[in-house]
Every structure is written in structure tokens, then in C-alpha cells.
Residue frames relative to the residue before (quaternion, step in Angstrom):
aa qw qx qy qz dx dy dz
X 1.0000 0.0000 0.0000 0.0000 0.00 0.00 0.00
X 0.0894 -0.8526 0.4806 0.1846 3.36 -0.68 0.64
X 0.6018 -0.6148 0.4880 0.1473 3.50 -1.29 1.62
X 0.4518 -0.6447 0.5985 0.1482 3.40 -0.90 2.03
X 0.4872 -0.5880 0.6097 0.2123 3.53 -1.14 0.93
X 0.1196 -0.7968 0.5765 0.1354 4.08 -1.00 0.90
X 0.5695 -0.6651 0.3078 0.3723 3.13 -0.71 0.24
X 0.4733 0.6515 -0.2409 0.5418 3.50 1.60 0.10
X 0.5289 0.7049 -0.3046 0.3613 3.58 1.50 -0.66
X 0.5504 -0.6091 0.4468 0.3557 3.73 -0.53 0.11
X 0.1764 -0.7161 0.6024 0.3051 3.08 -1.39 0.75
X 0.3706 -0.6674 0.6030 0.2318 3.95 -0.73 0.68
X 0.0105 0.6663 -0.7427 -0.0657 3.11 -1.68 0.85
X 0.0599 0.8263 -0.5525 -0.0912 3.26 -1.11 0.31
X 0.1651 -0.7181 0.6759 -0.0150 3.19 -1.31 0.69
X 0.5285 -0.5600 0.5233 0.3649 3.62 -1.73 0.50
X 0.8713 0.0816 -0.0909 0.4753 3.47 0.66 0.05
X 0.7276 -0.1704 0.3082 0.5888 3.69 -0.33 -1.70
X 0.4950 0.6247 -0.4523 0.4002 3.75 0.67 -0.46
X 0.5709 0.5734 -0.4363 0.3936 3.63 0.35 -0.75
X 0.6477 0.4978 -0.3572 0.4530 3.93 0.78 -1.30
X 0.4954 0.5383 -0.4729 0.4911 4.04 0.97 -0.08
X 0.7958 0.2878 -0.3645 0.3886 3.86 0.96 -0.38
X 0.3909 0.7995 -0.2964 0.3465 3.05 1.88 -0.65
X 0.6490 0.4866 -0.2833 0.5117 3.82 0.72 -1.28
X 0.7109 0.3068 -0.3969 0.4930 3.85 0.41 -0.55
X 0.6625 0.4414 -0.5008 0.3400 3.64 0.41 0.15
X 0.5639 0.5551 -0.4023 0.4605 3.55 0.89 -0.87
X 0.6733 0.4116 -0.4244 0.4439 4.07 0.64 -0.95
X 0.7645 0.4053 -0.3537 0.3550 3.73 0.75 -1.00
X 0.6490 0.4699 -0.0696 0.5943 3.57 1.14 -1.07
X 0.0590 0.8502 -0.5105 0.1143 4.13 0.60 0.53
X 0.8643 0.0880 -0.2074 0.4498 3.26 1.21 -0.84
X 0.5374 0.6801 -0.4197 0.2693 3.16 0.62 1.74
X 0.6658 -0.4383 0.4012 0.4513 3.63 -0.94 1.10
X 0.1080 -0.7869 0.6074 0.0104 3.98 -1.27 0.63
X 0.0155 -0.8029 0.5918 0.0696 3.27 -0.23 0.44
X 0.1382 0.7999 -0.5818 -0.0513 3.94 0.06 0.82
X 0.0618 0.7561 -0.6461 -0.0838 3.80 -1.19 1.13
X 0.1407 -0.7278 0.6688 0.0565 3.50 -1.20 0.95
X 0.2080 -0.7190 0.6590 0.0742 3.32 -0.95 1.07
X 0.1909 -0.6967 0.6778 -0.1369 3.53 0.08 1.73
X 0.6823 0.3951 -0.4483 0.4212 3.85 0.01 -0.70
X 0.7682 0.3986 -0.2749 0.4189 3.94 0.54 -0.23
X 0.6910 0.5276 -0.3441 0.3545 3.46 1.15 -0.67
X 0.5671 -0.0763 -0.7601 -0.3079 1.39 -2.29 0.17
X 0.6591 -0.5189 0.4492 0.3075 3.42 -1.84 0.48
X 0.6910 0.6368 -0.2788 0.1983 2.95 0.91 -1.83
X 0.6730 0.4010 -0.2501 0.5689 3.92 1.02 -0.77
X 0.4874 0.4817 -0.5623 0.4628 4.61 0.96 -0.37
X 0.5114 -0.5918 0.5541 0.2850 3.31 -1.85 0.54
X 0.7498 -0.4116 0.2144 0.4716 3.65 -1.51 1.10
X 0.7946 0.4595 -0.1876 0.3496 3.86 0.46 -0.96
X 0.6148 0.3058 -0.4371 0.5809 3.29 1.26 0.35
X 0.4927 0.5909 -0.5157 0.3770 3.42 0.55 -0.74
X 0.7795 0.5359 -0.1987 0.2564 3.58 0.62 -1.65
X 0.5346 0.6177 -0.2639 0.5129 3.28 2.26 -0.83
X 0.6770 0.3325 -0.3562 0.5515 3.73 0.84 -1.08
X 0.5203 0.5585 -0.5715 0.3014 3.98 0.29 -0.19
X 0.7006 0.5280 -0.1788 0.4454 3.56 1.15 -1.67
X 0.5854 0.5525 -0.3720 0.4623 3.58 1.31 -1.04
X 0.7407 0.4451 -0.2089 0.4579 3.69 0.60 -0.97
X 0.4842 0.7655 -0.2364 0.3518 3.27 1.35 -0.34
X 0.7084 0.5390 0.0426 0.4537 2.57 1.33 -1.92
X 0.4277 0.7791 -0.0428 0.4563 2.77 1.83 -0.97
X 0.7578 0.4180 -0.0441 0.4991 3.20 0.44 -1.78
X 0.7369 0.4114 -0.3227 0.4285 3.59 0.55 -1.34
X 0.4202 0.5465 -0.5215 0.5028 4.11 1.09 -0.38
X 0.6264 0.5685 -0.4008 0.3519 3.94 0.23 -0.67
X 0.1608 -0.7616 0.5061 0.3714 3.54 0.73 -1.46
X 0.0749 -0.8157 0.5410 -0.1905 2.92 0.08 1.90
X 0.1600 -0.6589 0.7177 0.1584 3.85 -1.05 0.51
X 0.8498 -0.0317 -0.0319 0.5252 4.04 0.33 0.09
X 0.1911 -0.7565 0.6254 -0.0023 3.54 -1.63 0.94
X 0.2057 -0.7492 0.6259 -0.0678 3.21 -0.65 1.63
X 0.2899 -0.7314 0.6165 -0.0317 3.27 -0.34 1.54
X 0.0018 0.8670 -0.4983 0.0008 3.79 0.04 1.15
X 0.6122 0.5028 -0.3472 0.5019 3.12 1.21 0.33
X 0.4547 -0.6188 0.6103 0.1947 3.70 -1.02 1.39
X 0.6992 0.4312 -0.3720 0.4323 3.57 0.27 -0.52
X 0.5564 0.5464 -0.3402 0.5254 3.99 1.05 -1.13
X 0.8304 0.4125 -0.2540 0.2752 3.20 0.27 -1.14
X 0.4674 0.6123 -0.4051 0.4925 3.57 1.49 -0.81
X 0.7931 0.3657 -0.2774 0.4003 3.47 0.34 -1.28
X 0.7486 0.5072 -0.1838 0.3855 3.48 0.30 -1.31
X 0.6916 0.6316 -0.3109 0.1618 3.36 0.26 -1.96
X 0.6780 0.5035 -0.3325 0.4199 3.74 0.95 -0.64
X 0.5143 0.6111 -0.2453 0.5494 3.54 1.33 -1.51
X 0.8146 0.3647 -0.2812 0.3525 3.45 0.37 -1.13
X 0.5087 0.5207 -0.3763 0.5731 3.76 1.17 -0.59
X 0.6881 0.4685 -0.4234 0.3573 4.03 0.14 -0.81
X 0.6848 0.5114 -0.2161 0.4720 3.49 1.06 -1.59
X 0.8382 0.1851 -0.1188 0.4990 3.67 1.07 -0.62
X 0.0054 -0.8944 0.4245 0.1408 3.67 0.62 0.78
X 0.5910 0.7258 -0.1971 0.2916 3.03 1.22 -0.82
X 0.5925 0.6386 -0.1513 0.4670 3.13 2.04 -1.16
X 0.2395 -0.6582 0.6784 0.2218 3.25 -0.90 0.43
X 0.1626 -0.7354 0.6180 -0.2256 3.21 -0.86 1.92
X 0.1179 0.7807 -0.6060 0.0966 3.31 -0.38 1.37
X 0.2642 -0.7841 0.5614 0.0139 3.66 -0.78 1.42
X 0.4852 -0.7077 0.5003 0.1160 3.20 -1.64 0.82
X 0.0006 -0.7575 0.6507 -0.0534 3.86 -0.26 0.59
X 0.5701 -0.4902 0.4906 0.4404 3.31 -2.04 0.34
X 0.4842 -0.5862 0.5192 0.3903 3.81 -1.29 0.16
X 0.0710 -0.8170 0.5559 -0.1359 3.41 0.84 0.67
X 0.6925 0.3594 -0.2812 0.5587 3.97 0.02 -0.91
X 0.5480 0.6066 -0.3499 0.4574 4.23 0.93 -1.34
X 0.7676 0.2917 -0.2117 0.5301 3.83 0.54 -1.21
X 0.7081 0.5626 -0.3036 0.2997 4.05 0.85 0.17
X 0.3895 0.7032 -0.1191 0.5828 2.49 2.74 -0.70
X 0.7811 0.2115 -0.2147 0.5469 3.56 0.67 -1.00
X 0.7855 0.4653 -0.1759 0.3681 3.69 0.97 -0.86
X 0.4032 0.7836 -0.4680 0.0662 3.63 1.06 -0.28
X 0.7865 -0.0095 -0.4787 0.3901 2.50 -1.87 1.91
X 0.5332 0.4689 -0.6286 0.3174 3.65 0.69 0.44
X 0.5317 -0.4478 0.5936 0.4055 3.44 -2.11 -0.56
X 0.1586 -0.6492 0.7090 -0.2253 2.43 -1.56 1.78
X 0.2757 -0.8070 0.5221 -0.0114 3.35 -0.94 1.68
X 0.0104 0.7250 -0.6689 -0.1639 3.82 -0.91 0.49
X 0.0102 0.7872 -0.6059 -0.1149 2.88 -1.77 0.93
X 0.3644 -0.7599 0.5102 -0.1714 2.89 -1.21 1.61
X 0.4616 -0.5728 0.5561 0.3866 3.00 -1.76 0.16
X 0.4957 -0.4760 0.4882 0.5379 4.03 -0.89 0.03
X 0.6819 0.4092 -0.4603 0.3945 3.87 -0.22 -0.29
X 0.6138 0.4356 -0.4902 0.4395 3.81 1.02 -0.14
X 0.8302 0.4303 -0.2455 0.2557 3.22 0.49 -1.22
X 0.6645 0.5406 -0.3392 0.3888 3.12 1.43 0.03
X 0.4777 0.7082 -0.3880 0.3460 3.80 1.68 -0.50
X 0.3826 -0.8126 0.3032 0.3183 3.77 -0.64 -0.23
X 0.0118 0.8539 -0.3488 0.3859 2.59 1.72 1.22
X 0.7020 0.4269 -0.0202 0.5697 3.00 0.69 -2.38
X 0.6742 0.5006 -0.3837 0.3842 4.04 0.58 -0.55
X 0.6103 0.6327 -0.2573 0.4012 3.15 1.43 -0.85
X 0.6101 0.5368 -0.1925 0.5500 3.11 1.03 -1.06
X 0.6426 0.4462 -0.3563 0.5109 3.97 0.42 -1.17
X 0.7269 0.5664 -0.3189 0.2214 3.47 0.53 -0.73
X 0.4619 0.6861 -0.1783 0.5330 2.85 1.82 -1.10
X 0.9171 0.1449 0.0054 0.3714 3.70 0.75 -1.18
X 0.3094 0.7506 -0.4816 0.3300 3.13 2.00 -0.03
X 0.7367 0.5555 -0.3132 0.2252 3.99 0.38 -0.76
X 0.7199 0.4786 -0.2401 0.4416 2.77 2.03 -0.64
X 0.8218 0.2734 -0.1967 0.4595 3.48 1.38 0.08
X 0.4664 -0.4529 0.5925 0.4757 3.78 -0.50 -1.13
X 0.1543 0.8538 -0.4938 -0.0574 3.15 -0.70 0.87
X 0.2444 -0.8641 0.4375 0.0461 3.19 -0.89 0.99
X 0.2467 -0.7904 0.5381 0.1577 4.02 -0.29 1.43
X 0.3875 -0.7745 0.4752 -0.1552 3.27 -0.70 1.08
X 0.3274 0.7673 -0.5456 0.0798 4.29 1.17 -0.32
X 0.0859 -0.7792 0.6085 0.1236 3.48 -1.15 0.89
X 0.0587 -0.7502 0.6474 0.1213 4.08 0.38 0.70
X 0.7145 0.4160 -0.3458 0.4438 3.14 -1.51 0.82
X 0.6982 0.2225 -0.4609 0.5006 4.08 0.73 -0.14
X 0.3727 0.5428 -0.6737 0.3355 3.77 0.15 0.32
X 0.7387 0.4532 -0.3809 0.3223 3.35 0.43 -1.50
X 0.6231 0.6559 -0.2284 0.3597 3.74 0.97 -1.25
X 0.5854 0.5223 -0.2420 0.5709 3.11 1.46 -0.69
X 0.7034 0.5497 -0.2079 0.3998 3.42 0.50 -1.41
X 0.7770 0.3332 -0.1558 0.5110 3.50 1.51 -0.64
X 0.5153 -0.7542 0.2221 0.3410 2.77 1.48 0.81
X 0.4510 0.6331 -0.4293 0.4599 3.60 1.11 0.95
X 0.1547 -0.8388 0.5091 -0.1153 3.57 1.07 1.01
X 0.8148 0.2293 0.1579 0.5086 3.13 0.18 -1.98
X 0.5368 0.7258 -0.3213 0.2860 3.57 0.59 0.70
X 0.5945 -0.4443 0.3215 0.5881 4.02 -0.86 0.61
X 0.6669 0.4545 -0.4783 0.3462 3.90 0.74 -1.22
X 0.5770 0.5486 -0.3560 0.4892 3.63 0.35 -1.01
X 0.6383 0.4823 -0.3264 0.5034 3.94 0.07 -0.47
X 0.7106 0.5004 -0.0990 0.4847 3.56 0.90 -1.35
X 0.7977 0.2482 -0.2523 0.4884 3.28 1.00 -0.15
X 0.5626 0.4916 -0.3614 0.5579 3.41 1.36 -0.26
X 0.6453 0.4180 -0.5085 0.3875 3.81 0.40 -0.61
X 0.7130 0.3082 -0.5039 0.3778 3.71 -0.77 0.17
X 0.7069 0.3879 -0.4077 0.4286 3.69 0.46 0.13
X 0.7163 0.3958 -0.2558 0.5146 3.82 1.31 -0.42
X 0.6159 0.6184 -0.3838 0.3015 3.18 1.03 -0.55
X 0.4488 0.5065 -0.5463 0.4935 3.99 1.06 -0.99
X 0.7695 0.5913 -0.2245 0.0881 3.59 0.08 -1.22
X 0.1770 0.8641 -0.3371 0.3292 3.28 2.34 -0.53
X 0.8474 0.0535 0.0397 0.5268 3.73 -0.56 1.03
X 0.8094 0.4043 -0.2380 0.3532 3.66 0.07 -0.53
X 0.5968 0.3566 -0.4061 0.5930 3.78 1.55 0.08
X 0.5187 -0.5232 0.6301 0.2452 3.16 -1.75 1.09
X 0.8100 -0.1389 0.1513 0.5493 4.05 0.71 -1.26
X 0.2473 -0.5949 0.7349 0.2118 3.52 -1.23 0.66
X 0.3444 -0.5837 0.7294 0.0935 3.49 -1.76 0.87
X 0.2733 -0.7950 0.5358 0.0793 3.70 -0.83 0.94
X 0.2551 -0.8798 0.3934 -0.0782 3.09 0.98 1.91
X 0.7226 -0.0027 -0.2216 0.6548 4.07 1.13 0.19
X 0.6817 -0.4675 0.4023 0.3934 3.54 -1.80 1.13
X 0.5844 0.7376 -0.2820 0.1868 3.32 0.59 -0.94
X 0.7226 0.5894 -0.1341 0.3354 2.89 1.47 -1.66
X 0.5481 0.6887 -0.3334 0.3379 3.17 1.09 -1.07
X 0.4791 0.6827 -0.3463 0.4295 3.83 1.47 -1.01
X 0.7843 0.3466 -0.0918 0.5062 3.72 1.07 -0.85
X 0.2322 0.8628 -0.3932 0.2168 3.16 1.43 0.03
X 0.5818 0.6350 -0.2504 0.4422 3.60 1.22 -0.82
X 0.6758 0.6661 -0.0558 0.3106 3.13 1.17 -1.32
X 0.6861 0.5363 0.0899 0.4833 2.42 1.20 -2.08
X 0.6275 0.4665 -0.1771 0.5977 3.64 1.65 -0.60
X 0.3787 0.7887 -0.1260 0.4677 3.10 1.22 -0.44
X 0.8396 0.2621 0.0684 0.4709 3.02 0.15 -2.04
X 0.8143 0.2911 -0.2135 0.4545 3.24 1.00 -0.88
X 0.6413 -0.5802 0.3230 0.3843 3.63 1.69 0.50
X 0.7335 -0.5759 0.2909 0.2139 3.53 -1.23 0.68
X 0.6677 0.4330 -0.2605 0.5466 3.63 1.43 -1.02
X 0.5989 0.5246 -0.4413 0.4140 4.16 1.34 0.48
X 0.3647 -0.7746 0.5098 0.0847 3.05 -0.58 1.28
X 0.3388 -0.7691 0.4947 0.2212 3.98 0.01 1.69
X 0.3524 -0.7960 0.4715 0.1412 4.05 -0.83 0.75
X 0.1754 0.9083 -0.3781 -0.0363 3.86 0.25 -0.15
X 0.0983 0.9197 -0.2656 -0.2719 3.06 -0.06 0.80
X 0.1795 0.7363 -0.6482 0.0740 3.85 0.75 0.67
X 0.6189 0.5458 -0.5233 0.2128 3.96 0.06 -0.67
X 0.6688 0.4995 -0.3839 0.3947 3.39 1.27 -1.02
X 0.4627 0.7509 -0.3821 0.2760 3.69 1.33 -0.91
X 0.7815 0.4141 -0.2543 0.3913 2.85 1.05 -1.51
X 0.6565 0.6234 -0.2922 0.3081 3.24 0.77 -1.05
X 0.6128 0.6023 -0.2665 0.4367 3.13 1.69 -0.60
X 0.7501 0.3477 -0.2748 0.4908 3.23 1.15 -1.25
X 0.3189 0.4797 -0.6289 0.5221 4.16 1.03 0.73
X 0.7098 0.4393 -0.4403 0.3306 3.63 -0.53 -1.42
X 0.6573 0.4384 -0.3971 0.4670 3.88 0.46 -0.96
X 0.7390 0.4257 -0.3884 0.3488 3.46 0.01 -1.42
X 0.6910 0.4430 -0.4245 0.3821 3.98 0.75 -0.96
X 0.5508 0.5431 -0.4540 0.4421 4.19 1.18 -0.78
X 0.7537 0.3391 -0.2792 0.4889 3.87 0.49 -0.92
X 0.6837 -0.5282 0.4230 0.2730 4.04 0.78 0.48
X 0.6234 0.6788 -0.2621 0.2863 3.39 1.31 -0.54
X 0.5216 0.6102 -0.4426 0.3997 3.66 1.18 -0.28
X 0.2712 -0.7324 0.6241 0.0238 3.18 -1.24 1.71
X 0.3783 -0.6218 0.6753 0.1193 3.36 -1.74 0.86
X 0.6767 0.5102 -0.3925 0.3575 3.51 -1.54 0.48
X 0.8328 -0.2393 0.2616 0.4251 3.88 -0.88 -0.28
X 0.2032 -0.6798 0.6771 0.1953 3.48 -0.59 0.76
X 0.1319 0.7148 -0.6816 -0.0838 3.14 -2.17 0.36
X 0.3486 -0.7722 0.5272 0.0657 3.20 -0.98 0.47
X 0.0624 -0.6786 0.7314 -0.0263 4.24 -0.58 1.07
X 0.2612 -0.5656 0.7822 -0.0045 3.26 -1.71 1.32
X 0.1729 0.6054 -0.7624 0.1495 2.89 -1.78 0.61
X 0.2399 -0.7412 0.6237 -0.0641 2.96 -1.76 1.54
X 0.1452 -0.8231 0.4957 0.2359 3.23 -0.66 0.20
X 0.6768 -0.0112 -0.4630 0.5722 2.99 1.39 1.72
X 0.5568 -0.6950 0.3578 0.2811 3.30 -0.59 2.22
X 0.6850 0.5334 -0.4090 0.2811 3.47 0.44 -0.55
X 0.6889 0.2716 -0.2814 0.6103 4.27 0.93 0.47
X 0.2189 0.5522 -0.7520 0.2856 3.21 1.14 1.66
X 0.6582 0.5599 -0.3143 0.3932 3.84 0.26 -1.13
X 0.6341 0.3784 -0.3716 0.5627 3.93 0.41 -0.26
X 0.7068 0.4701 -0.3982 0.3477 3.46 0.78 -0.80
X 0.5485 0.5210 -0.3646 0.5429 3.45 1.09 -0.77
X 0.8225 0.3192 -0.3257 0.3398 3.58 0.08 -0.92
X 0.3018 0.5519 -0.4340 0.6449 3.91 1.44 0.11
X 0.8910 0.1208 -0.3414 0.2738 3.99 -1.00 -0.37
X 0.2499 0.7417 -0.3716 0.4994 3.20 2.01 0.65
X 0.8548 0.4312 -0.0633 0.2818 2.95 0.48 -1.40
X 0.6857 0.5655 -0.2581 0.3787 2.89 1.90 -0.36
């Protein structure tokens, strides 16, 4: 039998780790008086480098996960979860409201058209055909430029966002780039945590992309069409699925 969503149910977010809490802050501001469920499965990540078929197993494992909770909608905060998973997951779960996470790719074509416009990503986004679909749609209206940075999930995940290491690994891939991008698209949740950096490197006239604001706005627009938008106290339950980046997580949606 299958259990009517209430309006009191949780919304779930997930992420492969902490990066998700980069989409997490624009819901709490837009959505204040809703239940949160946020799980990050730090003990497995990062996704962005596992091949398409595991990535797609821990999306469903955690999935499964969530709906034991009583959930009325799943925000898939993770560009990489979602490339792999997001279709598989809407078939297996129609009933669910299932919001996914993409690069703002159309957001930077809207304000820039015909300039060059970078996404950065994890290699498992940019390589899924998710992301092709999406270039394809917009490849006429700009220059586009793929961008994969392995290695800042981890930095992030260890709570070294902002740090000489994070500088050290982003400068040879942003630096050629110094002046010559109109906008970089923040192609995993993750990234935004380094956002400082990343501006930085690529100089004052790049304009930094992000897309949690639209996330959120999206995952109101569903919850008010399906009746589901709840009045009264917000709250919010964390949960890791390794306890030890509960504390960074809390102190990360602080920060935003």
C-alpha cells in the first residue's frame, strides 16, 4: 500500500557527503517552516570519481533510507547523485516528489549570451549524459568550457574549504583562465564552500554561478502544486553516515 505524503512529513536532502548543506541554506531561508531531513553519506564519498553503477546503488541505498523517515519530497543535492540516479529514482518512486540538482548552465546563458562560460565539476558529472543533454540545449548560446577538479570534494569534506591546500589544487586548472571567463557554473553542491577561492583565481570580471537558489524555489513550486507546504515551526535532523562531519556540518550551514 502506498502511504499518502502529509504535509508534516520531511523534506529529505541528500548529498554524498557535506556539499549538499550548500543547497540546504537556500531551503531553510525559502521554506522556514519546514521539517528537514539532511543525510550525507561522507563514509562513501566522494561520488564524483565511483563508476555510474555504484554511484546509482548508494543513491537508491540512501533512498531507501530516507522514505523509512516519512518523507513528502527528496532533494537530491548532489549533481553527481542526480546525473546518475535521478531518472531510475523517479521511475522506482513515482509517487515521490524528487527534485534533482544540475549545473545552472541555462542561469549563466541567460545573463551571458554568447560569452564563455565554464562548469566545474566532478568527472562523474561531466561525463554522464545528463550533463550532454543539457550542453546541447545551450552549447549555441555560449563557449563552453568543462572544467573537472578531483580532490576538492575531499578538501571540502575535511573541512579545508578555504585553505592554502584548496588554492594549491585549484590554481593550475583556474589560473590559465584569469580574465577570460565571463562565468564559472558550480557544477557540484560542494563547490560553492570554496567559492572565495575560486573568484579569486579566476579574477573579478567572473561572475561565480550557484545553483541552490533555483533548487529551492523549485522544491516550494512542487510542494505548493501537490498541497504539501506546511505552516508552523521549522526543524531540521542531520544525519551522517559517518558521525564524525556532524559538527562541520552544523558549522558549514552557519556559515552560509
Amino acid at each position: 500500500m502506498i502511504r499518502l505524503a502529509s504535509k508534516n512529513d520531511y523534506i529529505a536532502v541528500f548529498d554524498s557527503g557535506v556539499g549538499g548543506i550548500s543547497v540546504l541554506r537556500h531551503l531553510v531561508r525559502e521554506l522556514p517552516q519546514e521539517r528537514f531531513w539532511y543525510y550525507g553519506d561522507s563514509a562513501n564519498a566522494p561520488y564524483g570519481t565511483r563508476p555510474t553503477e555504484q554511484i546509482r546503488a548508494l543513491t537508491f541505498a540512501a533512498a531507501a533510507h530516507l522514505m523509512e523517515q516519512g518523507i513528502k519530497a527528496l532533494v537530491l543535492a548532489c549533481n553527481t547523485a542526480t546525473a546518475a540516479a535521478a531518472k531510475a529514482l523517479r521511475a522506482a518512486y513515482p509517487e515521490l516528489i524528487i527534485i534533482g540538482t544540475e549545473p545552472a548552465l541555462k542561469v549563466a546563458t541567460d545573463r551571458f549570451p554568447g560569452g564563455t562560460i565554464a562548469v566545474l565539476a566532478t568527472p562523474a558529472t561531466l561525463r554522464e549524459g545528463k550533463f550532454s543533454r543539457l550542453v546541447d540545449r545551450c552549447a549555441e548560446e555560449c563557449t563552453l568550457v568543462r572544467l573537472p577538479a578531483p580532490g576538492l570534494v575531499e578538501l571540502v569534506e575535511s573541512g579545508r574549504a578555504e585553505s592554502p591546500e584548496t588554492e594549491a589544487l585549484l590554481a593550475p586548472l583556474l589560473a590559465p583562465w584569469h580574465g577570460k571567463l565571463d562565468a564559472v557554473v558550480l557544477g557540484c553542491t560542494h563547490y560553492p564552500f570554496a567559492a572565495s577561492t575560486i573568484a579569486r583565481l579566476l579574477g573579478p570580471g567572473c561572475a561565480i554561478i550557484d545553483g541552490g537558489p533555483g533548487i529551492a524555489a523549485q522544491t516550494r513550486r512542487r510542494l505548493e502544486q501537490a498541497g504539501l507546504l506546511r505552516t508552523g515551526e521549522g526543524a531540521l535532523h542531520w544525519e551522517n553516515s559517518d558521525p564524525r562531519l556532524l559538527e562541520l556540518s552544523k558549522t558549514l550551514l552557519k556559515e552560509g
